[in-house]
Every structure is written in structure tokens, then in C-alpha cells.
C-alpha positions in Angstrom: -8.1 14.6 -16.9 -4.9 13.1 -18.2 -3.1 16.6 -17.7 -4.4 16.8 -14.0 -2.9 13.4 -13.9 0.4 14.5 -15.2 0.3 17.8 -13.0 -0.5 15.5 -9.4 2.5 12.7 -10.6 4.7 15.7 -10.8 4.3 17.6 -7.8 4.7 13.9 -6.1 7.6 13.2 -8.1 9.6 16.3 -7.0 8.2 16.0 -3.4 9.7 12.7 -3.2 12.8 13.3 -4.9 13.6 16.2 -2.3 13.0 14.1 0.7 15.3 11.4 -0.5 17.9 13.5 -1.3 17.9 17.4 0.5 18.9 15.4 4.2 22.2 13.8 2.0 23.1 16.4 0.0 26.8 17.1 1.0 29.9 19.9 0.3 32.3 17.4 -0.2 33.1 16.8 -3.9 32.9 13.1 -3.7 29.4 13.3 -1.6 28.0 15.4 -4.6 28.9 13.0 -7.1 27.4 10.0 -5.2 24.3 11.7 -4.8 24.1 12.6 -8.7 24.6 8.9 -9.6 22.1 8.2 -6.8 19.7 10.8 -7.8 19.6 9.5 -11.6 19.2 6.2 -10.4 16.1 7.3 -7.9 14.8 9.6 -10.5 14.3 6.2 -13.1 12.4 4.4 -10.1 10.5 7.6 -9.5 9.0 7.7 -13.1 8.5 4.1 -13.1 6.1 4.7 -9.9 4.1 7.9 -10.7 4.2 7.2 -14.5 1.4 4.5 -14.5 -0.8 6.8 -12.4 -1.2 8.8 -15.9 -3.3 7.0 -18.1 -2.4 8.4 -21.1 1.0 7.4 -20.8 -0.3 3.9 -20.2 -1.5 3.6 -23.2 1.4 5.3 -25.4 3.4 2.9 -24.3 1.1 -0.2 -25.2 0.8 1.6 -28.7 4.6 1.6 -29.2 4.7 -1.5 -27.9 2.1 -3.9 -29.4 4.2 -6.8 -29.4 2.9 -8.8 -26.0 6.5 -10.4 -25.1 8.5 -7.1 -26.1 5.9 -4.9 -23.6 6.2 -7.0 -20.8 9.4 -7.2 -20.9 10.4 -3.6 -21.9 10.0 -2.1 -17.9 12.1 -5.0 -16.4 14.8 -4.5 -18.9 15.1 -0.8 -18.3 15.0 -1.7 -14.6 17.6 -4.3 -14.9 19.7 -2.2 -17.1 19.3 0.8 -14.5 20.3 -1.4 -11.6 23.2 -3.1 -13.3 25.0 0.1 -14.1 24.0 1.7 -10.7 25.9 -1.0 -9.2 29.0 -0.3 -11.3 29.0 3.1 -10.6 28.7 2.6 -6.8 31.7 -0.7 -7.3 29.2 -3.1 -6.3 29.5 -7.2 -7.3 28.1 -6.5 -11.1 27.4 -10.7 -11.5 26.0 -10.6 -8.5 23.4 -7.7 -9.2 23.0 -8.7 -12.4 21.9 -12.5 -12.4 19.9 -12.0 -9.1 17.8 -8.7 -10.9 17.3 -10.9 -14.0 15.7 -13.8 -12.3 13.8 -11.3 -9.9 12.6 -9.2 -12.8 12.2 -11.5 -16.0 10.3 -14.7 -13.5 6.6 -12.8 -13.7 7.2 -11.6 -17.4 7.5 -15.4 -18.3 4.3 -15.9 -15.9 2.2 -13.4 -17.6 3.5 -14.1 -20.9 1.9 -17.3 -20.8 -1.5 -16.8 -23.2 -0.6 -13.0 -23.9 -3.4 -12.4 -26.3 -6.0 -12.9 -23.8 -8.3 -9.8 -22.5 -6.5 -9.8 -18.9 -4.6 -12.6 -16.8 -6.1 -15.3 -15.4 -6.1 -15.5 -11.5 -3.3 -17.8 -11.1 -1.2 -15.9 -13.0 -1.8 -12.8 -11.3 -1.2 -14.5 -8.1 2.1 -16.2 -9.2 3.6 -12.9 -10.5 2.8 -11.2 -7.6 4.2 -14.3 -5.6 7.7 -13.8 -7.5 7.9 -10.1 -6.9 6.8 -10.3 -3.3 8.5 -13.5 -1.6 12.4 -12.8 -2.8 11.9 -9.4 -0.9 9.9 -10.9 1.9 13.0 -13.1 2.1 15.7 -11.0 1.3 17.0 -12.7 -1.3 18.5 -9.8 -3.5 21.5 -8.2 -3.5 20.9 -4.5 -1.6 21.0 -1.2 -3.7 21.6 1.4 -1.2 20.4 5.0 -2.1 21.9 7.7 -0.6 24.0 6.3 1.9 23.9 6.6 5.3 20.8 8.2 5.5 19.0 6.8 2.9 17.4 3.4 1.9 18.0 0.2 -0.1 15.7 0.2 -3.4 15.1 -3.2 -3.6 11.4 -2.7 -2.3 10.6 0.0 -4.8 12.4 -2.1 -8.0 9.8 -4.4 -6.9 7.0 -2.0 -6.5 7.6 -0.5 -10.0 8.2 -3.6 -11.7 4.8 -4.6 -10.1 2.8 -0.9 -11.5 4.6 -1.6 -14.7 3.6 -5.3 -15.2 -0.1 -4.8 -13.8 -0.8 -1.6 -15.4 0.9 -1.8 -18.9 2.8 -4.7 -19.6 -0.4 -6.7 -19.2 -3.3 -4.5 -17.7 -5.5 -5.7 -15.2 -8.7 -3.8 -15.3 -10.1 -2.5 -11.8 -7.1 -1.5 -9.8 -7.6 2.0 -9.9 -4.3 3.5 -9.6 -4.7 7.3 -9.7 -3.5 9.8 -8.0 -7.1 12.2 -8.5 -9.4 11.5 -5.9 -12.2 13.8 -5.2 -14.2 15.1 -2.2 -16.3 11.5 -2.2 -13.4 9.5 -1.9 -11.3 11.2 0.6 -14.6 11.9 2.8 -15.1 8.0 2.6 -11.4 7.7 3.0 -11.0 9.5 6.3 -14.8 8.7 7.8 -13.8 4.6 7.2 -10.7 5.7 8.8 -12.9 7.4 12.4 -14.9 4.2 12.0 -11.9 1.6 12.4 -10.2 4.0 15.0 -13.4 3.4 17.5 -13.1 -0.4 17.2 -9.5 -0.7 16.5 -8.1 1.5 19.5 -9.8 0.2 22.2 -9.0 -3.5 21.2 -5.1 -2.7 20.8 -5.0 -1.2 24.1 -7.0 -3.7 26.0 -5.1 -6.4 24.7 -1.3 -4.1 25.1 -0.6 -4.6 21.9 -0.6 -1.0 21.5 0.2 1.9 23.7 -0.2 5.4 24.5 3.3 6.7 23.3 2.7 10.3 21.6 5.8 11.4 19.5 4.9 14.2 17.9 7.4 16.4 16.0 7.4 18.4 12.9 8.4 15.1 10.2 5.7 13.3 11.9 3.1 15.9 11.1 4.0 17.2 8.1 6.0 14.8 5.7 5.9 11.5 7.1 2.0 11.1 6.3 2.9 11.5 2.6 5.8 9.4 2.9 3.8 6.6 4.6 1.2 7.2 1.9 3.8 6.5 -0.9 5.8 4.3 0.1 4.1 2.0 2.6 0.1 2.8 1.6 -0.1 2.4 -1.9 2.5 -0.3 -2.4 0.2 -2.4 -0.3 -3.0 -1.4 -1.6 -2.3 -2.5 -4.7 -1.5 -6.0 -4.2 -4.1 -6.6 -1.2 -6.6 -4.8 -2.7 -6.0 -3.7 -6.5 -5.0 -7.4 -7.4 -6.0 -9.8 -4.8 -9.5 -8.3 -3.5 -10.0 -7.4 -7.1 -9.5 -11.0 -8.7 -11.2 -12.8 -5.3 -13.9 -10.3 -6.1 -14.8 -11.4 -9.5 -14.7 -15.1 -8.8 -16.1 -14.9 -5.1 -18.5 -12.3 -5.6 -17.9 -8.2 -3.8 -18.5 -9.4 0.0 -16.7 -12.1 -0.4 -13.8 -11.4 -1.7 -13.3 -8.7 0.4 -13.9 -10.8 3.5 -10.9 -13.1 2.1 -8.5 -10.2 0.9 -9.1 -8.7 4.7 -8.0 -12.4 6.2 -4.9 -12.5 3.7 -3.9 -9.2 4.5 -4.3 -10.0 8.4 -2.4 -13.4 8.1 0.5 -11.5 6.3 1.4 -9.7 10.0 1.8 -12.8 11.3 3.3 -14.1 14.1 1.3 -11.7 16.5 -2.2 -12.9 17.0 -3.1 -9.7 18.0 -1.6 -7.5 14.9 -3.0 -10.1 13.0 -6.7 -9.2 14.3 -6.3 -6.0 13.7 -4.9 -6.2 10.5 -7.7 -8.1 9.5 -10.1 -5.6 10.9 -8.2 -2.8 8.8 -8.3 -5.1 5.9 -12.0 -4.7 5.7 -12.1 -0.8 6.3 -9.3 -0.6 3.4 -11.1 -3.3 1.4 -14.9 -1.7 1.9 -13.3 1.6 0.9 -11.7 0.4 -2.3 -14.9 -1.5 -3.0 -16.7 1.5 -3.5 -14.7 4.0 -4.8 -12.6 1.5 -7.1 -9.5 3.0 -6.4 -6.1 1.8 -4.1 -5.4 5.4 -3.8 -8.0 6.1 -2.0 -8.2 3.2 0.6 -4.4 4.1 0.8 -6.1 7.5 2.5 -7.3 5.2 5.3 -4.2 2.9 5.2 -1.4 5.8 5.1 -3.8 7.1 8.2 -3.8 4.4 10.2 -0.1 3.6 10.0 0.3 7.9 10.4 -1.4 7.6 14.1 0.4 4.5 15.2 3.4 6.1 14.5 2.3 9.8 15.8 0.6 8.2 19.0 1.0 4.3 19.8 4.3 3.0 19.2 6.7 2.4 21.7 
């Protein structure tokens, strides 16, 4: 199994490195070199996000690392360290990158530091760690990274989303979350039926209420790469915290129905102002919620989720 893991991380990891980088990929001598320093920089955030779907890995690096303060803090520093001489390469404000990426990453080490020798974190603590990784960006409170400029994006939401697999999944392991990338015919044909289900009740709703419209865009991105790329980067990210740490700690303390109930209203009330997008939200936040709930893994209600998002785009929005 761990070698299937390693094979499906791979294949993801390449894909993703070619559609970050083939579009940018220039003649000009100075273009080249940006893109090198970019690409070594992607290619450390790229590791750090497929790595911890391998769970071997996971645990060689808890073996080399049994010390609880140097483990959690071992993925930040790389990441800090990564960042730092990314921005000196590409003549950003070093000080600036430097003490805003230290606060940002070193703030939930401290909170999950705090009684390290314990089985798992307690529920504040995963709550407050994912508060600190998730409000600075919400806010945008960080100095921007760009990647592949013009065309490509600032990494500021994937430092976060790595720093987030690392912490959770090494650093200090939270059982339950379910973060692998080999899913097999049950899940994906719970995956796409939940998916049919929340398309009956969701698409009648949006379009009585005009929050969504009949807007088909369909070109060759749409049907072929963006569903992986809304699966990676928009899918998972978000199944893990909705459902792989908050459903999964409201769950223990609230009981399964429960705390699925309460993940699905947090995860509506986080597409706020809209009342609208916030009803549906909370509709989807069951479907994702009931699929994770019985298959025990985010990458499979990120199936549904990635879908969802995949036929706004592809069909609704304006």
C-alpha cells in the first residue's frame, strides 16, 4: 500500500508541477532562470503537500524526529527557510518575509507544543492552530510570494496548507483525518452518487433564488485539468480543516450526527455575507460531511467537493 501511495503522490506531484509551470516557461534567458528559482521553490511546497499522503514517510520522519519540540518544528523551519531565500532570490523585503513567515509559521507549533506527550491534541488546541494558520490568510496579512509571475499565483495559501498537513499529520498526528490519495470503487461511487444527490436539491434552490445561473463555459481547461486543479488546490485544502479536523474533533465530543450537523453550519457560515451561498454551503457541508463520515477520508468527500465547485464553474457562474 505505501508504494501505491508513493506511486499516486507522484504522478500528482509531476501533474501539478507542469501546470504551474509549462504556461510560463519562457526563451528569454532571464525568464528561464526565474522559473528555475520558482520551480525549486514550488517543488519544496509540492513535497510538503503530497508527502504526508504516504504514510510511511509519516512515520520516518516521526522516527528521526522523536523529540516533540524539534518535530513540530522541523516543517515550519524548512518552510521558513525556503521562503526566506525565495524572497532573496526574487529581491523581495527579506525582514519583511522573514519576521511575518516566523510568526505565521512558529504561532501553532507553540500551540501544539503545549502538553506534547499526550496521545493527540486536545480540541482547543487543534482549533487554535488552525485559527493561526487560517485567519492571517483570510486577512491577508502576509507578505505575497508570487510564483511564476504573471501567470502564476502567490503561495501564501499553499505555505499555509502544507504547514497545516505537516503539523496535523506529523508534527503532532491527529488520528481520523484520512488523508490519502487511494480511494477505491466504494468511495468514489459514494463520492459522485452524494454528489447527484446534492445537485437535485442544490440546483433548483440556487436558481430559484438567482443566486446561480445558467452560464455554460465549457472549454478544453474546464473539462480536462481544471477538475484536478479544483480538487487539489481548492477540495482537499478545505476538507481537511472542515471535515478532517473540525467534523473530526466535533465528532468525538458531540457524537457522528452531531458533529457533522455543526461542521456543515461552520462551513456554511464561512461563505458569509450571502445568505444564499451560505445555505447552500451548508447544504454541501452535509453531503461532504456524510461522505467523509463514512468513508473516513477528506480525499474522498473532496470527490464531491472538487465536483461541485467543477459544475459551478463549467455551468453556473456568471
Amino acid at each position: 500500500m505505501s508504494r501505491a501511495e508513493l506511486v499516486v503522490a507522484s504522478v500528482l506531484f509531476l501533474f501539478a508541477c507542469i501546470q504551474v509551470f509549462s504556461p510560463t516557461l519562457g526563451s528569454e534567458t532571464r525568464a528561464l532562470h526565474h522559473n528555475w528559482r520558482a520551480l525549486l521553490f514550488f517543488i519544496v511546497l509540492a513535497a510538503g503537500y503530497f508527502g504526508p499522503s504516504v504514510g510511511a514517510m509519516n512515520a520516518s520522519v516521526r522516527s528521526l524526529l522523536p523529540r516533540p519540540t524539534a518535530r513540530l518544528a522541523a516543517g515550519p523551519t524548512i518552510l521558513l527557510v525556503a521562503s526566506i531565500l525565495y524572497a532573496r532570490a526574487e529581491q523581495l523585503s527579506v525582514e519583511r518575509v522573514a519576521i511575518g513567515y516566523a510568526a505565521f509559521l512558529y504561532a501553532p507549533v507553540a500551540l501544539l507544543r503545549v502538553r506534547a506527550r499526550a496521545p493527540e491534541p486536545a480540541p482547543l488546541q487543534v482549533a487554535a492552530a488552525a485559527a493561526a494558520l487560517w485567519l492571517p490568510i483570510e486577512f491577508h496579512l502576509l507578505p505575497a510570494l508570487q510564483v511564476a509571475a504573471p501567470q502564476g499565483f502567490n503561495a501564501v495559501r499553499l505555505i499555509a496548507i502544507v504547514t497545516a498537513f505537516y503539523l496535523f499529520l506529523i508534527g503532532r498526528p491527529l488520528s481520523g483525518i484520512g488523508y490519502t490519495f487511494l480511494l477505491d470503487r466504494r468511495d468514489l461511487k459514494l463520492a459522485c452518487a452524494t454528489l447527484g444527490s446534492y445537485a437535485v436539491v442544490a440546483l433548483p434552490l440556487g436558481l430559484a433564488t438567482g443566486f446561480l445561473m445558467w452560464h455554460p463555459r465549457v472549454t478544453t481547461g474546464t473539462l480536462l485539468s481544471a477538475p484536478i486543479l479544483i480538487y487539489l488546490m481548492t477540495a482537499v485544502p478545505e476538507e481537511f480543516l472542515f471535515r478532517g479536523l473540525i467534523q473530526n474533533v466535533l465528532q468525538r465530543s458531540l457524537g457522528r450526527r452531531a458533529g457533522l450537523a455543526v461542521a456543515a453550519v461552520v462551513f456554511g457560515l464561512a461563505h458569509l455575507p450571502n445568505p444564499s451561498y451560505v445555505a447552500l454551503a451548508t447544504l454541501a457541508g452535509v453531503a461532504y460531511g456524510w461522505v467523509y463520515s463514512r468513508t473516513g477520508k477528506i480525499t474522498a468527500s473532496a470527490v464531491t467537493h472538487a465536483g461541485v465547485d467543477w459544475l459551478w464553474i463549467l455551468l453556473l457562474r456568471q
